[in-house]
TIKOLTOR-189197 format. One line per 2 residues: their letters; for each residue x, y, z of N, C-alpha, C. Coordinates in steps of 0.001 Angstrom, whole numbers. Atoms other than C-alpha are relative to their C-alpha. Layout:
a	X,Y,Z,X,Y,Z,X,Y,Z | ...
//
This chain:
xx	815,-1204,0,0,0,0,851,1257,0 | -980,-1431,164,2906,2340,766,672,461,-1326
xx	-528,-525,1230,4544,1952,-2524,-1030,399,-847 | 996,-703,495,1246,2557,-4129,-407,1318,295
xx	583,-1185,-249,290,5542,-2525,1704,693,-579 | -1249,-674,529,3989,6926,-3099,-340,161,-1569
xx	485,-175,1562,3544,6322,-6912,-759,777,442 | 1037,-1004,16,384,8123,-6703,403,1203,311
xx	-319,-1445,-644,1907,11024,-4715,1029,538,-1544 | -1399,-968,923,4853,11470,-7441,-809,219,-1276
xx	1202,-461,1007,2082,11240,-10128,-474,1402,94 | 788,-1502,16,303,14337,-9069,922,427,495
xx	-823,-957,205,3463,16025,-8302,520,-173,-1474 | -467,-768,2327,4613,15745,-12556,-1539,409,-366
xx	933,-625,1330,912,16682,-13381,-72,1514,749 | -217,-1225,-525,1296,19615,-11067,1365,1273,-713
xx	-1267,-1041,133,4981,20602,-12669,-918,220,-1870 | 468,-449,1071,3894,22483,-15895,332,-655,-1214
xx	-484,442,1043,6507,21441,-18022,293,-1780,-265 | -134,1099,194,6415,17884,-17345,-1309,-368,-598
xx	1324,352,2,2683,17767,-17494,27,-60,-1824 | 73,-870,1903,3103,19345,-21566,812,-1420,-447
xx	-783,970,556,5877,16579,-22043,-782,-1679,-106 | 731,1286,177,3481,13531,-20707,-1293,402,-916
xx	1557,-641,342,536,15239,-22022,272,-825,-2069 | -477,-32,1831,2453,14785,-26067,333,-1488,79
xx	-603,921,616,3588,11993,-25399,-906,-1425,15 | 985,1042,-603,611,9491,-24137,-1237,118,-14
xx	1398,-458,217,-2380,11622,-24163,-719,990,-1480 | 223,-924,724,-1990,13920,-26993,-541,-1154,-1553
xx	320,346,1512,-3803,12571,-30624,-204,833,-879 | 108,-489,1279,-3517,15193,-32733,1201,-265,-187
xx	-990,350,1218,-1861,14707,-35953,1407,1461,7 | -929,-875,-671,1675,16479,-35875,91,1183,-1237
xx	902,-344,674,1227,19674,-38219,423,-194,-957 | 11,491,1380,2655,18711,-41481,-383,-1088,-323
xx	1119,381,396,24,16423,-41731,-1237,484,-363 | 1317,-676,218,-2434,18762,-41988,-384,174,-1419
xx	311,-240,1181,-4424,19257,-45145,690,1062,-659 | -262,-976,663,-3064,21069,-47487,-278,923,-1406
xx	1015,-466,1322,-4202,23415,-50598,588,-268,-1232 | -523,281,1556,-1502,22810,-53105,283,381,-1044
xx	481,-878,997,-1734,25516,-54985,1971,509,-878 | -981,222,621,1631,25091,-56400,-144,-484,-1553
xx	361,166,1597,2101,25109,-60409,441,-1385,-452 | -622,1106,1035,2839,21972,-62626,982,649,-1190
xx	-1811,-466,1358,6045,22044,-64989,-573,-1314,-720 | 189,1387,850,5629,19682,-68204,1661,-387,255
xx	-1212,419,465,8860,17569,-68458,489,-650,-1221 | -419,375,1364,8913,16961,-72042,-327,969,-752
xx	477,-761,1161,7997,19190,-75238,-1401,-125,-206 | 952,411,405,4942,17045,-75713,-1127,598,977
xx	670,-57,-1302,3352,17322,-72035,82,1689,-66 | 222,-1672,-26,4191,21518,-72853,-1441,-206,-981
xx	1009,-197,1276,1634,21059,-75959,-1013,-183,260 | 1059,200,-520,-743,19471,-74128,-563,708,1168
xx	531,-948,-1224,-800,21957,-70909,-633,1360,-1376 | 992,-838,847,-1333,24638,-73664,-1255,-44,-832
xx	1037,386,777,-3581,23056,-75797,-1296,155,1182 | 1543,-325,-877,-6234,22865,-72430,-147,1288,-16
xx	399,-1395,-192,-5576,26327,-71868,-760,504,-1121 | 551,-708,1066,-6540,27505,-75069,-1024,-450,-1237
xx	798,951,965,-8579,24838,-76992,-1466,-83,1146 | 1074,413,-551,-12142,24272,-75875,-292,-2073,-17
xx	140,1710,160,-11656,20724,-76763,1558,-750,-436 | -1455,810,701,-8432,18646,-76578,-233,-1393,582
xx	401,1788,138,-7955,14998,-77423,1817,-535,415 | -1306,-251,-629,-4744,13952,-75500,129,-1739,-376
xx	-182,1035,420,-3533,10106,-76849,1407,-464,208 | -1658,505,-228,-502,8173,-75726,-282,-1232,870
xx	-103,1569,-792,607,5060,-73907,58,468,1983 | 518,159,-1237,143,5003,-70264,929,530,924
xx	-721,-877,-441,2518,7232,-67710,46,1169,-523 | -105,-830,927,2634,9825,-70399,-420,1282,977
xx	692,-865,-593,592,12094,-67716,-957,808,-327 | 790,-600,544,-2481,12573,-69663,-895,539,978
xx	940,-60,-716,-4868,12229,-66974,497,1276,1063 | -740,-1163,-1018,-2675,14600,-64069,87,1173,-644
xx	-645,-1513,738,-1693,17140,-66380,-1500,318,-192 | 1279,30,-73,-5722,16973,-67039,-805,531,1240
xx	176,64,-927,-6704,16896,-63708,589,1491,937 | -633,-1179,-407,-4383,19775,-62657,-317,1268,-799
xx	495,-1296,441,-5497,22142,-65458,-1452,103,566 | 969,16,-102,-9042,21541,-64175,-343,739,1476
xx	-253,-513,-1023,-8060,22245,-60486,197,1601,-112 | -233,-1543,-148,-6610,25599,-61228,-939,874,-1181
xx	1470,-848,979,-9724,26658,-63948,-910,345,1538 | 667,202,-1009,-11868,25777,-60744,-29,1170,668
xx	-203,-933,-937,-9807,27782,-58350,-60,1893,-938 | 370,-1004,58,-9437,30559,-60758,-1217,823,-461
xx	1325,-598,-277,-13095,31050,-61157,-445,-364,-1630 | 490,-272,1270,-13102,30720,-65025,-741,-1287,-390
xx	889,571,-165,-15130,27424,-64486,-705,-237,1354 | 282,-47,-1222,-17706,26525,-62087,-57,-1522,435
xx	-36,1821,-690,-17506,22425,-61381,562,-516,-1121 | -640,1067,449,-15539,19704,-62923,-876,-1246,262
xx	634,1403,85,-17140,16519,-64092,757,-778,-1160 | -1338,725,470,-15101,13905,-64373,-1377,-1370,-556
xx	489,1459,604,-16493,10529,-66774,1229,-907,-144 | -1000,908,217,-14884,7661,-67001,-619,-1663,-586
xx	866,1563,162,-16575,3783,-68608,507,-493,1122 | 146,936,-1008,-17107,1609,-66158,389,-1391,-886
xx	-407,1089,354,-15284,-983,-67811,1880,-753,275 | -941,436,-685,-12908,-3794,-66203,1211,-628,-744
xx	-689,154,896,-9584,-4323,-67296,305,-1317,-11 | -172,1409,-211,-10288,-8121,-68373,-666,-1170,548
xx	844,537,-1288,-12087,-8739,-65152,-1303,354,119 | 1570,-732,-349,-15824,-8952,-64052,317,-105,1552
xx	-695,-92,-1538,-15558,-7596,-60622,-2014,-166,482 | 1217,188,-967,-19969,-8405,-60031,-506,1458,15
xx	769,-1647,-470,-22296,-5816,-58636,722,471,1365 | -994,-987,-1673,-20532,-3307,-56273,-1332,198,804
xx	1218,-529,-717,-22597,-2183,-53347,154,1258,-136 | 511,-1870,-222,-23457,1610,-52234,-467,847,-1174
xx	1070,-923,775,-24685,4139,-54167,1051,526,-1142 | -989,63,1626,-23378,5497,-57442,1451,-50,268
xx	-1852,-76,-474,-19868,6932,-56091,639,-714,203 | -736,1022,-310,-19111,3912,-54420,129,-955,-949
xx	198,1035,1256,-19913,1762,-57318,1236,403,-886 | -1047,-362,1025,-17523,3922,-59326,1241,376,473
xx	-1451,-500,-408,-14998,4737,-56754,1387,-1081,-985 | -1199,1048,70,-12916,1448,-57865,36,327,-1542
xx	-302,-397,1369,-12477,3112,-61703,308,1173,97 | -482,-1493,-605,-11907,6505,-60597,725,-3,915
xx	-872,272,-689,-9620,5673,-58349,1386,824,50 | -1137,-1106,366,-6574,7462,-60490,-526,1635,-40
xx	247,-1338,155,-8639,10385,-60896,41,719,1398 | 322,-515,-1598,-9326,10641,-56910,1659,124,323
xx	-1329,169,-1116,-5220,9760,-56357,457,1538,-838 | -312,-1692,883,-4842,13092,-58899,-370,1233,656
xx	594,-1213,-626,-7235,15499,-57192,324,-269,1553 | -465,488,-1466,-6350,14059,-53842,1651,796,51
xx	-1067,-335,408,-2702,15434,-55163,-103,1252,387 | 282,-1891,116,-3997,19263,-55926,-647,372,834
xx	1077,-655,-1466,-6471,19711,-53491,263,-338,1347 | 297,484,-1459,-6280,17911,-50227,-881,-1170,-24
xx	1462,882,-451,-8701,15408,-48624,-1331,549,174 | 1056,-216,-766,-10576,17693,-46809,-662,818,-1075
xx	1143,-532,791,-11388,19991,-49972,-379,-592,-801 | 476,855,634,-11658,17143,-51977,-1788,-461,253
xx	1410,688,-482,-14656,15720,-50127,-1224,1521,271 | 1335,-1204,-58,-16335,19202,-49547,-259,15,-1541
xx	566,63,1502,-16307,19356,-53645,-787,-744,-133 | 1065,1277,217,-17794,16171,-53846,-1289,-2,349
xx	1337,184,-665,-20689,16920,-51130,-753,1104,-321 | 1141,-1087,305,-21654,20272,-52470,-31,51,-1731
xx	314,181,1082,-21525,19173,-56230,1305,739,-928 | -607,-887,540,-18676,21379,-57521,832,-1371,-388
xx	-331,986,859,-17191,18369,-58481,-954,-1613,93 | 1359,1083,36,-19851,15706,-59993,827,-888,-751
xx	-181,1129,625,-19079,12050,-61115,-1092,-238,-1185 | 865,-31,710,-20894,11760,-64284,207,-1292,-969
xx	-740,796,925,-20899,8213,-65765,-627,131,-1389 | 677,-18,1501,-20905,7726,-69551,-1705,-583,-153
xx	1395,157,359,-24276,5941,-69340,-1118,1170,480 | 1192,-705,-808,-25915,8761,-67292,193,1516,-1266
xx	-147,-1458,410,-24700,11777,-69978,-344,493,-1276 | 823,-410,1285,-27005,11460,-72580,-1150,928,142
xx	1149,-838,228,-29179,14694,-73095,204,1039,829 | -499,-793,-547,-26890,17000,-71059,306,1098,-1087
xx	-773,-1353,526,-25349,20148,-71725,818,801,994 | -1022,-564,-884,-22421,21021,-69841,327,977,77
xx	-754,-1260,388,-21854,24703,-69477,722,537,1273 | -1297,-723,-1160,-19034,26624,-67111,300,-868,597
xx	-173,1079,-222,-17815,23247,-66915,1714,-378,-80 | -808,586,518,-14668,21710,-67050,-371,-1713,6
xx	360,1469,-110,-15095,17945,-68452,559,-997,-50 | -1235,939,171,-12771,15368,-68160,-658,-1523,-182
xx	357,1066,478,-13574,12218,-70335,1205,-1270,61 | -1254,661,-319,-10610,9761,-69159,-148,-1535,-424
xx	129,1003,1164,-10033,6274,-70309,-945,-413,-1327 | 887,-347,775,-11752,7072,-73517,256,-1418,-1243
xx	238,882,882,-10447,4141,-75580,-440,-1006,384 | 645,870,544,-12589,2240,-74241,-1586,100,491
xx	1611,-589,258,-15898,3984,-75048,84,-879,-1422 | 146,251,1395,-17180,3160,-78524,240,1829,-608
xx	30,-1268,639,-17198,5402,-81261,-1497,1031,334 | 1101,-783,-679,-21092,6398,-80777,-53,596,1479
xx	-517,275,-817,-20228,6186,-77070,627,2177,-90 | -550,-1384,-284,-17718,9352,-77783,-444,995,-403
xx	1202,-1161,149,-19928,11070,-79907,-980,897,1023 | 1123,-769,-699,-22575,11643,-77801,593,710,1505
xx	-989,-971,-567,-19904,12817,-75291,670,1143,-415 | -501,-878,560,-18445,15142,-77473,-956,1378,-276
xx	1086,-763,74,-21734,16733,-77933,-609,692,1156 | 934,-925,-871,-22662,17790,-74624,870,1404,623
xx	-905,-1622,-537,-19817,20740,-74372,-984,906,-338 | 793,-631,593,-21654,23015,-73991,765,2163,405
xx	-20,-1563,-411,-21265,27499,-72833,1319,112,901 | -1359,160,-1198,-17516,28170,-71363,-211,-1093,464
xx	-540,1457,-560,-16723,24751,-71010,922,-290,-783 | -1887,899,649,-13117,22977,-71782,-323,-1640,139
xx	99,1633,-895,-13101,19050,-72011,1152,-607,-975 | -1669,857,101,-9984,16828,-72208,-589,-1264,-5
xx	693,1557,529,-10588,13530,-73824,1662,-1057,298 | -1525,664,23,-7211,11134,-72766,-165,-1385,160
xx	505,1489,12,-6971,7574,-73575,1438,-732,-692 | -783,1085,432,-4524,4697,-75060,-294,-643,-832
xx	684,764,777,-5763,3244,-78082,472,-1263,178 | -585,1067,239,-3177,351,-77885,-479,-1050,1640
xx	121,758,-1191,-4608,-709,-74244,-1797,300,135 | 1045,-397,-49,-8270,-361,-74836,-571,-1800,385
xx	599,1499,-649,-10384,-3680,-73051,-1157,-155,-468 | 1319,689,1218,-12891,-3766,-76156,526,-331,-570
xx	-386,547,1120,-12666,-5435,-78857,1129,1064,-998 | -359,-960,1020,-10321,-3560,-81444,-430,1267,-656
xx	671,-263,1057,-12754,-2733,-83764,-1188,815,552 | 1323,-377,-779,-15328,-1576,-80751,380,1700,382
xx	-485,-1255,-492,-13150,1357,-79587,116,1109,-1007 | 235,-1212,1127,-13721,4767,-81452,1386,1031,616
xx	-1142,-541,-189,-10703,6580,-79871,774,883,-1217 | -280,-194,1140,-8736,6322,-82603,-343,799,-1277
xx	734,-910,1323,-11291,7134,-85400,-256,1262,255 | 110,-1189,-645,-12266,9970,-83185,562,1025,-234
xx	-928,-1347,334,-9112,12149,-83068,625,-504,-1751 | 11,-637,1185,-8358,11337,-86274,-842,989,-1318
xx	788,-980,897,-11504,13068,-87879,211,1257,718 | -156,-1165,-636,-10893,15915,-85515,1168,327,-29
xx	-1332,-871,140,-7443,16496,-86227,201,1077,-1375 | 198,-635,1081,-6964,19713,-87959,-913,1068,311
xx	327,-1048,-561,-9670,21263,-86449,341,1440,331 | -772,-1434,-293,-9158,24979,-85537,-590,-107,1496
xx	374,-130,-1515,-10787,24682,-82397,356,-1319,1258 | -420,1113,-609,-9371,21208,-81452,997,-527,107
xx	-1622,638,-52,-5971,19918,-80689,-250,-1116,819 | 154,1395,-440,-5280,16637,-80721,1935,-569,143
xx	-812,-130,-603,-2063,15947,-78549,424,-1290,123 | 63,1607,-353,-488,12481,-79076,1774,624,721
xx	-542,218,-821,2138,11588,-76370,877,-1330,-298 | -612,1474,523,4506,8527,-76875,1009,-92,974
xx	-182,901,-1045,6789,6447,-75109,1195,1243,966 | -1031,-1031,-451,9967,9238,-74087,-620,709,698
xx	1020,-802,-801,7186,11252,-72719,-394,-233,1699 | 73,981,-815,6633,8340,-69871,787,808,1656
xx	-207,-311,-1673,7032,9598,-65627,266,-457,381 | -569,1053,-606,7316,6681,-64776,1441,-469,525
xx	-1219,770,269,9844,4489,-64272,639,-76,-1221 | -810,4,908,12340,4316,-66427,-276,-1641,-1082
xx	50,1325,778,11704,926,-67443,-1511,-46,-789 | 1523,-256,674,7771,1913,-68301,358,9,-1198
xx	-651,-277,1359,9207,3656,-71247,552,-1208,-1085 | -536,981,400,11589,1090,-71954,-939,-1332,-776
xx	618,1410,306,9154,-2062,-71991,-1050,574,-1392 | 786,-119,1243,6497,-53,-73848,860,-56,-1699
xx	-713,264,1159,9124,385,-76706,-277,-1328,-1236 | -59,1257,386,8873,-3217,-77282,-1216,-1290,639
x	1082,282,125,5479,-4566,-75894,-1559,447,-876
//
């Protein structure tokens, strides 16, 4: 009993001393996160690191419609994703809606549960690890809950009209050709939309994917730049590059 009460006594003499109290306090009781964890805004610029990835940051800026095509690292989608962020922030659109097919690469993954978002989180996935990048978590999810950024899948975006929009149409080769049409059609009043895809990794049939046919009738355009990307272009790993060369 005596050594118990002793403990006890020297206890409430350190929560009595100030500076010990602050030291146990951090070190046993304290759960906040330490602060460079804290959310952050991000608002830091993107640099292209190739010639190509310059053509394609300009081309969003100044094209109402660009068709961005290359093999996979290339940074169609980010460089996408990041011009859309800073349209957002600087006011000259008012929400981003991101599409994407709901189609598996190969795999039938069944019926997802929850409600649309969740159904589509597991295909949007790169787009969330992108804006998750530029924005934060925490303004991420306020976009999401007050609409300023809407998930819009290809089956739901027939008979729209997108205006003060930015629209980001992302794995596009593997829409069909009708499919991109009727996507292409709903730009509508100050709106920009970035079409970026892979023809050579598309999970339709060949012959099903309109990609391809797509930017080639639209190349040439005056109002459309169509931005192909190839393997040197690649963020990745070094070996990305490499393998694509020769797969």
């Amino acid at each position: 009993m005596a050594k118990r009460a002793a403990r006890r006594a020297k206890l409430h003499a350190i929560e009595n001393d100030r500076g010990h109290t602050d030291r146990v306090h951090s070190l046993v009781f304290d759960r906040t996160p330490p602060a460079n964890d804290r959310d952050q805004s991000y608002v830091r610029k993107v640099r292209p690191r190739s010639d190509n990835q310059r053509r394609l940051m300009e081309a969003i800026e100044s094209k109402p419609l660009t068709i961005a095509v290359g093999p996979a690292g290339t940074g169609k989608t980010y460089l996408a994703i990041s011009a859309a962020v800073e349209a957002l922030e600087a006011g000259t659109v008012s929400r981003i809606v991101l599409s994407r097919p709901a189609v598996e690469a190969g795999e039938n993954l069944g019926f997802l549960p929850g409600d649309m978002r969740e159904k589509l989180d597991p295909y949007l996935r790169p787009l969330w690890d992108a804006l998750n990048d530029r924005m934060g978590a925490k303004r991420l999810r306020a976009a999401l809950d007050d609409g300023t950024i809407e998930i819009a899948p290809v089956a739901f975006m027939r008979g729209r009209t997108l205006n003060n929009s930015f629209v980001l149409i992302d794995e596009a080769q593997n829409c069909t050709y009708g499919q991109l049409k009727m996507l292409l059609t709903r730009l509508g009043w100050h709106s920009t939309m970035v079409m970026t895809g892979d023809p050579d990794q598309t999970d339709l049939l060949p012959e099903l994917s309109g990609l391809a046919d797509i930017s080639r009738r639209l190349d040439g355009f005056e109002d459309v730049a169509v931005v192909k990307l190839v393997d040197t272009d690649v963020v990745r790993h070094p070996l990305v590059g490499r393998m694509l060369s020769v797969l």
